[in-house]
C-alpha positions in Angstrom: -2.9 9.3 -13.4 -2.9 5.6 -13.6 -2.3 2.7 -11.2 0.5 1.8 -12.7 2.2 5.7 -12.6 0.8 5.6 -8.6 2.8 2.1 -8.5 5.9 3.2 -9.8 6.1 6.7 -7.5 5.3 4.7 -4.7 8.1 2.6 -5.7 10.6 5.0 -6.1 10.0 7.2 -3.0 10.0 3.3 -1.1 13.0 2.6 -2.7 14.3 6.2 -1.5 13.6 5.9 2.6 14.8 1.6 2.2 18.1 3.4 0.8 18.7 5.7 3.4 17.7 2.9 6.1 20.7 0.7 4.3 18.3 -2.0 3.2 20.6 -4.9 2.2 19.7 -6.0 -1.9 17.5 -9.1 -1.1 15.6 -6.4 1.0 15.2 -3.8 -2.1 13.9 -6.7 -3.9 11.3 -7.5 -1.6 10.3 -3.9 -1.7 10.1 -3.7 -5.2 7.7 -6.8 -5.3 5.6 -5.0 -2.7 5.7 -1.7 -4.4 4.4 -3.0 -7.6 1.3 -5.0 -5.8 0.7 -2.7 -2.8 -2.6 -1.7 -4.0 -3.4 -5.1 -5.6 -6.6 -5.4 -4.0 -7.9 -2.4 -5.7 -9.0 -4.7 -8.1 -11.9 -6.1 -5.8 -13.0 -2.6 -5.2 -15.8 -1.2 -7.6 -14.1 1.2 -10.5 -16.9 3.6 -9.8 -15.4 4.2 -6.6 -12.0 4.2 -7.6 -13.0 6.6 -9.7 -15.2 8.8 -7.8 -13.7 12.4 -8.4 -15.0 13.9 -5.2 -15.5 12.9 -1.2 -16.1 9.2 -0.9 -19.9 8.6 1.1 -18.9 6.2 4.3 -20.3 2.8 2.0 -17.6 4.1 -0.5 -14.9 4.5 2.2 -15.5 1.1 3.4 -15.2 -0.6 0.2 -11.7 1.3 0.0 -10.6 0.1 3.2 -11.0 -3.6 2.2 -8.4 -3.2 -0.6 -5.4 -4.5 2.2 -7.4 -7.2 3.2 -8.8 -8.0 -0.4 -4.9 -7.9 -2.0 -3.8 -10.3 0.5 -6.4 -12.9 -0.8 -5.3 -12.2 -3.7 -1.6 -13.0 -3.5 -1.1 -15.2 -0.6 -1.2 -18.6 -2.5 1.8 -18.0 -4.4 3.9 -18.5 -3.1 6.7 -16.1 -4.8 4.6 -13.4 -3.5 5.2 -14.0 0.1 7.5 -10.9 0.5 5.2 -8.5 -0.9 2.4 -9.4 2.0 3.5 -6.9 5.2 3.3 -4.2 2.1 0.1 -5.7 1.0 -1.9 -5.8 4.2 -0.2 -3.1 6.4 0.6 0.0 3.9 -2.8 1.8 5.6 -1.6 1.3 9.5 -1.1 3.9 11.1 1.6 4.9 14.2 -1.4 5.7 16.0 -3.1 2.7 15.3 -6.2 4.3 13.1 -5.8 2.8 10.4 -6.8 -0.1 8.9 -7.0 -3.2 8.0 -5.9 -4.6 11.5 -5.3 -0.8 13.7 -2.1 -1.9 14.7 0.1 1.0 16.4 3.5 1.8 17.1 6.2 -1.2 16.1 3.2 -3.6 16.0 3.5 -2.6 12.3 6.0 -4.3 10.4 8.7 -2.0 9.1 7.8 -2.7 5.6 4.2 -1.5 6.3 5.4 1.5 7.3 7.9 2.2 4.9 5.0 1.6 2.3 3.0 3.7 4.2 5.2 6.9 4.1 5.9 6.4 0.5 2.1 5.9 -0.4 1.4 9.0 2.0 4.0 11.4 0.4 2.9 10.4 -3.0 -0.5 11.6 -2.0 0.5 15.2 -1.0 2.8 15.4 -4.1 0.7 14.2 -6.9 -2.4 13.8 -8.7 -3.9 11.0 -7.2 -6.3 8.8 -9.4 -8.6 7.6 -6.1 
């Protein structure tokens, strides 16, 4: 699988929970942005670990975990991007604070973080993932 197949899933099971939670359309539009460039920082991370088809080594782990903090750079001067950066930075925080980048817990994680995060997390279970 591809980024861009990961992207879309992740999209659609988003799009799926924001639904049921009776996201207004401006809403769904902001999730769709942050769908699409939720893993944006990826491209900072070296493809041989991306790649990597077996157990990442702790230096490999920590190069994934900057990919929140990495996408953020990457879209936070355009402005038209602005909606897509609580899915950006917060898609890998956890409810029991965790996870990372900033090990926020509870409702210290913005809704769209988590909504991310559950849709990212099923995709995991449910299909081949590329990382």
């Amino acid at each position: 699988p591809e980024l861009g197949g990961h992207a879309t899933r992740v999209g659609a099971h988003a799009r799926a929970i924001a639904t049921r939670l009776c996201w207004d359309a401006t809403r769904l539009e902001h999730l769709e942005l942050g769908s699409a460039l939720h893993d944006v920082g990826k491209l900072n991370v070296p493809p041989d670990v991306l790649a990597k088809p077996g157990r990442l080594d702790e230096a490999e782990l920590a190069a994934i975990r900057t990919h929140p903090v990495e996408g953020l750079w990457l879209i936070a001067g355009v402005p038209s991007l602005a909606p897509a950066l609580p899915y950006v930075l917060f898609h890998h925080e956890r409810w029991d604070g965790t996870g990372y980048p900033t090990r926020r817990a509870g409702t210290e994680i913005p809704v769209e973080g988590r909504v991310m995060a559950v849709a990212d997390a099923f995709d995991a279970m449910t299909s081949a993932r590329w990382e």
